[in-house]
Short mmCIF file of the C-alpha atoms (twelve columns), coordinates in Angstrom:
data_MODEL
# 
_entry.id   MODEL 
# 
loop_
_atom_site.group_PDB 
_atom_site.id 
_atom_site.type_symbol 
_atom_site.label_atom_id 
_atom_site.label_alt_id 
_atom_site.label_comp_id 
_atom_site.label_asym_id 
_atom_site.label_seq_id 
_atom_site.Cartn_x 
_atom_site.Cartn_y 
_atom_site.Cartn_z 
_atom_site.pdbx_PDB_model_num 
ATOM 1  C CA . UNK A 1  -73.821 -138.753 222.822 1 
ATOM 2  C CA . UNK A 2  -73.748 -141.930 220.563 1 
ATOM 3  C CA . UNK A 3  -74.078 -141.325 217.077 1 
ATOM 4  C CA . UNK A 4  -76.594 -143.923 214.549 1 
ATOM 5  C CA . UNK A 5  -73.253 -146.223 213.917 1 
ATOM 6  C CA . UNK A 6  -72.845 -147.119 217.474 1 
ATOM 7  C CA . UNK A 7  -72.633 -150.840 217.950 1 
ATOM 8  C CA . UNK A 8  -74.488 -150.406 221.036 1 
ATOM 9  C CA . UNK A 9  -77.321 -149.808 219.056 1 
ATOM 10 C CA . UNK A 10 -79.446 -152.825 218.929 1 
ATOM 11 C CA . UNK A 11 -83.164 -151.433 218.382 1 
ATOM 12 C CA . UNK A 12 -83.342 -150.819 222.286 1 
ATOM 13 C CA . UNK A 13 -85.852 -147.765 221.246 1 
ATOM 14 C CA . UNK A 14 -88.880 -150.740 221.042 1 
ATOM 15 C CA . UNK A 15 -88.545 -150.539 224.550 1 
ATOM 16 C CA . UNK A 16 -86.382 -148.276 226.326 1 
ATOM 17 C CA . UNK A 17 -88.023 -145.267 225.011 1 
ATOM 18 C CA . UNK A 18 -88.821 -142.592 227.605 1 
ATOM 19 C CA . UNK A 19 -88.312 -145.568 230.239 1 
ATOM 20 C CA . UNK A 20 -88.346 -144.301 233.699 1 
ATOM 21 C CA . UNK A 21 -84.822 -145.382 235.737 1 
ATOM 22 C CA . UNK A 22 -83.336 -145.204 239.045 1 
ATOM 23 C CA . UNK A 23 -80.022 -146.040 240.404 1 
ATOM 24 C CA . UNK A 24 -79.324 -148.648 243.010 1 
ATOM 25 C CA . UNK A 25 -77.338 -151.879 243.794 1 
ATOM 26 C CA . UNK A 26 -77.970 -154.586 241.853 1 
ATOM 27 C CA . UNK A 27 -80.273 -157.393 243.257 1 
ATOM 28 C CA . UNK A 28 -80.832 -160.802 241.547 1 
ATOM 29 C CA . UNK A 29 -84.469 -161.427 240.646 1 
ATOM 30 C CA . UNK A 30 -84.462 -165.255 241.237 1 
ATOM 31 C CA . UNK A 31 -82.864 -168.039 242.827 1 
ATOM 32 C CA . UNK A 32 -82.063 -169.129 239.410 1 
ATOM 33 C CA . UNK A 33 -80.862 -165.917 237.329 1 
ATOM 34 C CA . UNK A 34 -77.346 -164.336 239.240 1 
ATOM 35 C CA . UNK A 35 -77.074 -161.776 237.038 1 
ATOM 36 C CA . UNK A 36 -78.196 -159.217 234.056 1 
ATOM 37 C CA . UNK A 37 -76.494 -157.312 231.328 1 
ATOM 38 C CA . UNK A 38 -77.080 -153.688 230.089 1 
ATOM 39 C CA . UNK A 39 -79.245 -153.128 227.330 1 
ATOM 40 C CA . UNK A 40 -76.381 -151.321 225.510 1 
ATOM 41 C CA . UNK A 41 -72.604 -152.504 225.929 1 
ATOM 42 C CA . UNK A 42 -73.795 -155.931 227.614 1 
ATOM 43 C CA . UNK A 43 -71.810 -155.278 230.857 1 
ATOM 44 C CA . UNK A 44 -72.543 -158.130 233.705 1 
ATOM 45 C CA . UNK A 45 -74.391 -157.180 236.616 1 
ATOM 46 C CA . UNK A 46 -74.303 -159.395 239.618 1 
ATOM 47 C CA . UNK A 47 -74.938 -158.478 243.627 1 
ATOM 48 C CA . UNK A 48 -71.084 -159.406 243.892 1 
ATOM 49 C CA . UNK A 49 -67.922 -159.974 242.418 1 
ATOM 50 C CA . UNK A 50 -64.402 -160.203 242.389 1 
ATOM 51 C CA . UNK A 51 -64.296 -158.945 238.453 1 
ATOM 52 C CA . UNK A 52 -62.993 -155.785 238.142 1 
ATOM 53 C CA . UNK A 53 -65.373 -155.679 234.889 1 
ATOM 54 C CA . UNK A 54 -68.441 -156.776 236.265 1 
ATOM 55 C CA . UNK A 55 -71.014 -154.322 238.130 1 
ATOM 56 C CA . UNK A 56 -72.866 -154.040 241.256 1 
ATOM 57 C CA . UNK A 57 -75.363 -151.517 241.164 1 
ATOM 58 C CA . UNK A 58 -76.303 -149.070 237.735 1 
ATOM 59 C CA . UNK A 59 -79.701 -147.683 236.411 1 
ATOM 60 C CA . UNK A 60 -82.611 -150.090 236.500 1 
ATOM 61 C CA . UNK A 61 -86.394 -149.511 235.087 1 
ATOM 62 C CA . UNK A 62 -88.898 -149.567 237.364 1 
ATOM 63 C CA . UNK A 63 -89.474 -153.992 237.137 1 
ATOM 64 C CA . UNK A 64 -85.780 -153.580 237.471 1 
ATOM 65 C CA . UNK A 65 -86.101 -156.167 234.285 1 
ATOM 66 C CA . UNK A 66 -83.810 -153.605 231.957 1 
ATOM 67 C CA . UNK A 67 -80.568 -152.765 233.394 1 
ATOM 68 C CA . UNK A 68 -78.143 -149.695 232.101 1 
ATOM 69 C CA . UNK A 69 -74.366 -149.000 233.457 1 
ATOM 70 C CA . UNK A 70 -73.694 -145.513 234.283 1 
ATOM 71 C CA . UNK A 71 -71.467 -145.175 230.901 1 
ATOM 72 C CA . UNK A 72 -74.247 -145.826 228.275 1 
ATOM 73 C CA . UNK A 73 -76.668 -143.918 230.590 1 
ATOM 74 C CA . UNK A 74 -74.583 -140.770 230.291 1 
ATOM 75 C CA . UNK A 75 -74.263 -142.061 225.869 1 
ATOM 76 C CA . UNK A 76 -77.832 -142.758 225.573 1 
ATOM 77 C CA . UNK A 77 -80.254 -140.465 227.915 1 
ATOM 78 C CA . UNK A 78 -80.769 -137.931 225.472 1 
ATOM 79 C CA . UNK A 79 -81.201 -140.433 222.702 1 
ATOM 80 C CA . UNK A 80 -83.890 -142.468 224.199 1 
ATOM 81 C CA . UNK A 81 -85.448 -139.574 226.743 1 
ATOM 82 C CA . UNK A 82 -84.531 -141.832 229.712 1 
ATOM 83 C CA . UNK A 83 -86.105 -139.820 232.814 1 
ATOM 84 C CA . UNK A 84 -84.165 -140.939 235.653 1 
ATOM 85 C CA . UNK A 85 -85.762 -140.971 239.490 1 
ATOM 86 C CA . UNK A 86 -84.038 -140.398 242.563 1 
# 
């Protein structure tokens, strides 16, 4: 767990609080948008990629408009109550 000097830490509590998340691949919203970042560490999500750093599926709220990688998920649950859905 993350402690308050985290540089992750960006307020995300407005509206990640108790936010309800499944995991699944990662699937562009638009035409126009290829990609999101997590609310924490800002890693890239896109549907693919030859990037080693980049990600193609993680934890998504239920619009699938807030996306978390598995590494800040395991930091952060706790924290922010994140229930997470199978």
């Amino acid at each position: 767990m993350a402690d308050d000097t985290d540089w992750r830490l960006q307020g995300q509590e407005r509206y990640l609080k108790g936010a309800v998340v499944t995991y699944h691949k990662y699937r562009r919203t638009s035409e126009s948008w290829d990609h999101d970042h997590c609310e924490f560490c800002l890693a890239k999500f896109m549907e693919a990629s030859t990037d080693p750093d980049v990600k193609t599926d993680g934890y998504a709220t239920v619009h699938g408009d807030r996306w978390i990688c598995s590494t800040c998920l395991a930091d952060f649950k706790e924290r922010f109550t994140l229930v997470i859905r199978q």
